[in-house]
VMD Tcl script that draws the C-alpha trace (Angstrom):
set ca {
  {-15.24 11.53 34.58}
  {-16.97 9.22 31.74}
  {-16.20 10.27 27.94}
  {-18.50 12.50 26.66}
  {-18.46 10.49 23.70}
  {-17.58 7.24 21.97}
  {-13.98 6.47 22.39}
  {-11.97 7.35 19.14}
  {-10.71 3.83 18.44}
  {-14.44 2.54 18.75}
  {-14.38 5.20 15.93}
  {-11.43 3.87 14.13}
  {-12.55 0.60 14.29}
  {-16.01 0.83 12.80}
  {-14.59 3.23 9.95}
  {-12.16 0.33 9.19}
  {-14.69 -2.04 9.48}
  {-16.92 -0.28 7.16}
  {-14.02 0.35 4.50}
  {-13.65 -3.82 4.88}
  {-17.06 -4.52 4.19}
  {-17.75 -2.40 1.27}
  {-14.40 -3.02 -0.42}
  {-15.48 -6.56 -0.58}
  {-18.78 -6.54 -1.98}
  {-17.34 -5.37 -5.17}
  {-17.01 -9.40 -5.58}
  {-19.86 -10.20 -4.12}
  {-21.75 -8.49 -6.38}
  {-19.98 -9.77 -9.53}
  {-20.60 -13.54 -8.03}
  {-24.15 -12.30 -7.76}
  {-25.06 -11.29 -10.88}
  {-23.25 -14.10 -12.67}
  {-26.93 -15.84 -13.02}
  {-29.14 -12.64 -12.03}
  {-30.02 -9.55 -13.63}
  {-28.44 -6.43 -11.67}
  {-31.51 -4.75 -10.83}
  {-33.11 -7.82 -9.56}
  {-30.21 -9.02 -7.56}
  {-30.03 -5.39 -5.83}
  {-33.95 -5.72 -5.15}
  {-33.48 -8.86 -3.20}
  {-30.29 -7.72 -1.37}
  {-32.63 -4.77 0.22}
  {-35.67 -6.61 0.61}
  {-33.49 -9.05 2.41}
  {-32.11 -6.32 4.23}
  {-34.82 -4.74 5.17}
  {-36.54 -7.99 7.07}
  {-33.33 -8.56 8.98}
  {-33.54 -4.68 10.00}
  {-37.09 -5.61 10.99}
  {-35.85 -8.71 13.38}
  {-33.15 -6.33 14.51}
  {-35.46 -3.86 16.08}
  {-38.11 -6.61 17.29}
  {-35.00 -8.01 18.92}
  {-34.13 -4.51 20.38}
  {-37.58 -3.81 21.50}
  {-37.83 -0.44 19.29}
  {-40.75 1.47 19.80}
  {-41.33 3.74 16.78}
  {-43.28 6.97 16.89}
  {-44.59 8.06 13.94}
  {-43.65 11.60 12.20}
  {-45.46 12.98 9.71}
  {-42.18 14.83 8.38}
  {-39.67 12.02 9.57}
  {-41.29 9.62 7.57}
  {-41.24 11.86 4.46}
  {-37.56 12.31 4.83}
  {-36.48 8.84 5.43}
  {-38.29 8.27 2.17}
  {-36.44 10.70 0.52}
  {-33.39 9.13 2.18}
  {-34.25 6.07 0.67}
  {-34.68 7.23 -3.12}
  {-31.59 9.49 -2.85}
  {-29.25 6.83 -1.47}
  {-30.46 3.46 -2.32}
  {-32.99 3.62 -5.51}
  {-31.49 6.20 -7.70}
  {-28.05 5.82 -6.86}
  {-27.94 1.82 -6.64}
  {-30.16 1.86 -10.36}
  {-27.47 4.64 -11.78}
  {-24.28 2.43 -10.44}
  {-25.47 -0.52 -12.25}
  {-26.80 0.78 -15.44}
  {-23.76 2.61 -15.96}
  {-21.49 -0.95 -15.33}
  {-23.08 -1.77 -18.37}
  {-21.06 0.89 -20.00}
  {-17.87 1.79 -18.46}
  {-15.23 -0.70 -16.86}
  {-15.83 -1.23 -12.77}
  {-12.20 0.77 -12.53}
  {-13.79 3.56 -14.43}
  {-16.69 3.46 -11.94}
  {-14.25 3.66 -9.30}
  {-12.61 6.79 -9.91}
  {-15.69 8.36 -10.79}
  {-17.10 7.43 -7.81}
  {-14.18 9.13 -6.09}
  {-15.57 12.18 -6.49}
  {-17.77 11.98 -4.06}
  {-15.28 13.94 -1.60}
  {-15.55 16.68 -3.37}
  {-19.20 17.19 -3.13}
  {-19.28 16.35 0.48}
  {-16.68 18.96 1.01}
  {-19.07 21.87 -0.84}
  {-21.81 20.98 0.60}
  {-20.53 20.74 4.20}
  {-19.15 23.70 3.64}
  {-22.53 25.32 2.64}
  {-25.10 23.57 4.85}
  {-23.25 22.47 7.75}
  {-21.48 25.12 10.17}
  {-19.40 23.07 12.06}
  {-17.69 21.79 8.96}
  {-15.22 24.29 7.21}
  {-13.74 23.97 3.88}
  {-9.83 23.67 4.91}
  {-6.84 23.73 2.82}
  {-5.64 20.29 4.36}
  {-9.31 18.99 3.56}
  {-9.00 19.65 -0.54}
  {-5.74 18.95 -0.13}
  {-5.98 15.06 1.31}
  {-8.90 14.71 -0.97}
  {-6.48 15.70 -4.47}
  {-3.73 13.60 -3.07}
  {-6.33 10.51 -2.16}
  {-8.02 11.30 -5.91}
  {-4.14 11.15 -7.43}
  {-4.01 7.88 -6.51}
  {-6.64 6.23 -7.42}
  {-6.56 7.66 -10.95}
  {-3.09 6.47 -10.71}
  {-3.96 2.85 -9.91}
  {-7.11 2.87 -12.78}
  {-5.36 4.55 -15.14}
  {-5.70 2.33 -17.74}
  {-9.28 2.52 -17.20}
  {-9.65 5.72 -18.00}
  {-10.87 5.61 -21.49}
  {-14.19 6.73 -23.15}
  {-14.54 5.74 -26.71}
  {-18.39 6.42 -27.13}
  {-21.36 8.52 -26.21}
  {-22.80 5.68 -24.53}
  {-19.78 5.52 -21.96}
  {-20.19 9.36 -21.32}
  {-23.79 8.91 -19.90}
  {-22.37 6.03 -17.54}
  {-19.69 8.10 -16.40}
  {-22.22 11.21 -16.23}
  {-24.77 8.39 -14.58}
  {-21.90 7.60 -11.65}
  {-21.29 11.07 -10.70}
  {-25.00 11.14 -10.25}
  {-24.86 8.97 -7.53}
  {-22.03 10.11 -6.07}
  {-23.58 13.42 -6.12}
  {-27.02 11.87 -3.88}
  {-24.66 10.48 -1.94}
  {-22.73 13.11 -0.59}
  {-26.35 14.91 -0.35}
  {-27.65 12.02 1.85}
  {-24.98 12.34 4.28}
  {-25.19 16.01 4.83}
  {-28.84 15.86 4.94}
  {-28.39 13.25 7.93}
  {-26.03 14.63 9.17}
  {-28.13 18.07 9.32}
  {-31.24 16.67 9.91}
  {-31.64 13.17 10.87}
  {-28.93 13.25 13.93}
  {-31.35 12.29 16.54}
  {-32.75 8.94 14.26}
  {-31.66 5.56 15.53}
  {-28.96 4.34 13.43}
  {-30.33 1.14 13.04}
  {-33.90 2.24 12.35}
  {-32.37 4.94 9.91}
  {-32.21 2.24 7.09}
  {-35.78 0.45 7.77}
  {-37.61 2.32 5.13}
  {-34.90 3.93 2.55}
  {-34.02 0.24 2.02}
  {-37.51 -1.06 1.71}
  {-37.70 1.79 -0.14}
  {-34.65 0.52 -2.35}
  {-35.80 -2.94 -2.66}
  {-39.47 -1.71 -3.85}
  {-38.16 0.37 -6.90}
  {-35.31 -1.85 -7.68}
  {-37.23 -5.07 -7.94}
  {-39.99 -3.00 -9.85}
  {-37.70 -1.52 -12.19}
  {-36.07 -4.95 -12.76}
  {-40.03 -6.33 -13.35}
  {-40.08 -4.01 -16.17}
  {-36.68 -4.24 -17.84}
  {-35.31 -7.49 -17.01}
  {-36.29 -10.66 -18.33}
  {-37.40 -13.05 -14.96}
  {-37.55 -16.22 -17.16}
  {-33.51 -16.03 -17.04}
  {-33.15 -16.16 -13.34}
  {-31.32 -19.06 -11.66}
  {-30.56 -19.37 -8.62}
  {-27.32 -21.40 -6.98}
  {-25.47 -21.84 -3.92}
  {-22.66 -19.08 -4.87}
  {-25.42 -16.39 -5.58}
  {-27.00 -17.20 -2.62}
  {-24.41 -16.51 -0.50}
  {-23.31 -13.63 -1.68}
  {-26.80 -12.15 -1.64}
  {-27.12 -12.76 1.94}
  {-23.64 -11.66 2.26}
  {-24.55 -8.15 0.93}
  {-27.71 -7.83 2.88}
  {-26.41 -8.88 5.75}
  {-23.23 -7.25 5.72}
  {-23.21 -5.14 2.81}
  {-26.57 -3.23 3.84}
  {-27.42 -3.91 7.41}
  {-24.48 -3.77 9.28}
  {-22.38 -0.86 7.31}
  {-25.24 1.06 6.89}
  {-26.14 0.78 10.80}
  {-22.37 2.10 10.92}
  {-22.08 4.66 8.51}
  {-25.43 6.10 9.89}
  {-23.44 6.36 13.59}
  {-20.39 7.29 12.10}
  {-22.42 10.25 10.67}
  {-23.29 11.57 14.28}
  {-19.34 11.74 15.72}
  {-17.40 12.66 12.43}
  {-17.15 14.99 9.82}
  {-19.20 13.74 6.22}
  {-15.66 14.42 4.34}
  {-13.77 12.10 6.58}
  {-16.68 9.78 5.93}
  {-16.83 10.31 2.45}
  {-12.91 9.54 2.03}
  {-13.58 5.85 2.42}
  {-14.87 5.39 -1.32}
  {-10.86 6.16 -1.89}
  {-10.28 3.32 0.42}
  {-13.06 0.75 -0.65}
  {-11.16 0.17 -4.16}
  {-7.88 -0.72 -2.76}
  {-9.63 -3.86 -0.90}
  {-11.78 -5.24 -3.91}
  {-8.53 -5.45 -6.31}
  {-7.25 -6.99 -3.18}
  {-10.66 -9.53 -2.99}
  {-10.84 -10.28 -6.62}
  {-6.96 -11.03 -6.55}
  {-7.16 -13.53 -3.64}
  {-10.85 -15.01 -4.57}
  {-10.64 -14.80 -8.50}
  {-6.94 -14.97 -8.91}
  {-7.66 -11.38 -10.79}
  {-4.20 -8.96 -11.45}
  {-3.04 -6.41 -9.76}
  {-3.02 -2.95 -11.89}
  {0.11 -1.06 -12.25}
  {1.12 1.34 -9.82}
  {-1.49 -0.40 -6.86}
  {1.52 0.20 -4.70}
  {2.45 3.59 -4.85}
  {-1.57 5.17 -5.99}
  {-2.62 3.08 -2.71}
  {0.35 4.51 -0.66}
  {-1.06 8.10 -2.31}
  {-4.58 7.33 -0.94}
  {-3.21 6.10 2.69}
  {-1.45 9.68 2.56}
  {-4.48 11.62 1.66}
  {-6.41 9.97 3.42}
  {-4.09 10.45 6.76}
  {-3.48 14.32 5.84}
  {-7.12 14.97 5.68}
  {-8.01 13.14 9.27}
  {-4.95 14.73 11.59}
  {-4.88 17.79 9.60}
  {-8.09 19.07 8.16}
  {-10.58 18.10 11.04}
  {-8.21 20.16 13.67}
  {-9.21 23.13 11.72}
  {-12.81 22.25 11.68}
  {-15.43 21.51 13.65}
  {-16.40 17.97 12.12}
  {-15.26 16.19 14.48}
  {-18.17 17.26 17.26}
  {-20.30 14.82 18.11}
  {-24.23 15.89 17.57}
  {-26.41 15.90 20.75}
  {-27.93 12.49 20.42}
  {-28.68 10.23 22.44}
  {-26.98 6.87 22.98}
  {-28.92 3.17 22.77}
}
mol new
graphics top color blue
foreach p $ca { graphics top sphere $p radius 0.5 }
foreach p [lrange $ca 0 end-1] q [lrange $ca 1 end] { graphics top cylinder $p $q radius 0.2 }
display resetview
């Protein structure tokens, strides 16, 4: 008898995949905005984005119907996971170290955990579930330790800024998860990111000065790099990742993510390792490992929704 399902390591693979592809555009995005403002440089990355998405579904012959109520949440979708989230990330970089951001970030988990265990049955709050998420947390405060300094009002509002978007994020994905299960994972992103690239490039209009934008080969790349890659591809993943696991296990991957841009900006920018990488990534692996085999037995995350597959 056929799977029910998609196989697990189809599974496996695209959650490594997506892990791969976000932990690298860490240094995309710093080779990016060497010559661009941030805001801008995120408004093209979704507008670009958003026209391969477009070419995507022309290619795929999607047929869209339109919904009155859809519509209004996929624009929702858009400003809680792309506009406000994206514009809070890289305001606050302007205050707080990108290690800082990182283990802010991190806590991400947690919210997805409460509010799965509020909004969606299926998913219970397990021991094994907070406790691969504290172990996973340990060690990436262990590996950004050094980061982990203040020193001014102005750094409190970025961190404050970054939990902000963690927070929309971990709303996004339970709100899919609840309520946009039978969208097409690649038409999912159409209009959040268009969304995105509208009130990022217009925000940018008003705060950034266009007279000191120049654009190169390297920034070029790794534009099309993070729109291609970066926005189209992951996104396309995490959206189907959404429908056959649990938003926790999901969310775990911002643990992950870190790991593989000290590992980028090492090997591409000859940047250093910081102390304890080895035994804070070892800590994450663990969590990480403890939460999948142990906390989604107990729960009933791992179900696939009734959707159907293109």
């Amino acid at each position: 008898m056929p799977p029910s399902g998609p196989k697990r390591v189809n599974l496996l693979l695209g959650y490594l995949l997506i892990c791969l592809i976000w932990g690298t555009t860490w240094l995309a995005i710093k080779i990016s905005m060497n010559t661009l403002p941030p805001f801008f440089s995120a408004g093209v990355r979704f507008s670009i984005a958003s026209l391969l998405i477009l070419v995507v579904l022309k290619y795929r012959r999607y047929k869209y119907r339109f919904d009155l109520r859809e519509t209004i949440f996929l624009l929702l979708v858009g400003l809680a996971s792309f506009s406000v989230p994206y514009g809070l990330v890289y305001w606050a970089e302007e205050r707080i170290t990108s290690g800082l951001t990182a283990v802010t970030f991190a806590v991400m988990p947690f919210f997805a955990a409460l509010l799965s265990r509020f909004f969606l049955k299926d998913e219970d709050l397990t021991f094994w579930k907070i406790f691969g998420i504290m172990i996973g947390f340990a060690g990436l405060v262990l590996i950004f330790g050094g980061d982990l300094r203040i020193g001014s009002m102005s750094a409190a509002f970025g961190i404050l800024a970054v939990v902000l978007s963690a927070f929309f994020n971990a709303v996004v994905a339970v709100g899919v998860k609840k309520y946009g299960y039978h969208i097409d994972p690649v038409f999912i992103n159409l209009i959040p990111m268009a969304i995105g690239a509208v009130t990022l490039l217009g925000t940018s209009f008003f705060i950034e000065d266009w007279g000191a934008i120049k654009f190169n080969v390297p920034n070029l790349i790794a534009i099309f790099y993070l729109a291609a890659f970066g926005s189209v591809l992951a996104f396309v993943i995490y959206f189907y990742l959404l429908k056959h696991i649990s938003v926790v296990s999901l969310s775990m991957t911002s643990f992950i993510t870190p790991l593989l841009a000290i590992a980028s900006g090492a090997l591409v920018l000859g940047e250093k390792f910081p102390p304890g990488t080895l035994v804070g990534s070892a800590l994450i692996l663990a969590g990480v490992l403890l939460m999948t085999l142990y906390g989604e037995r107990r729960s009933g995350g791992t179900r696939a929704a009734p959707v159907e597959e293109d």
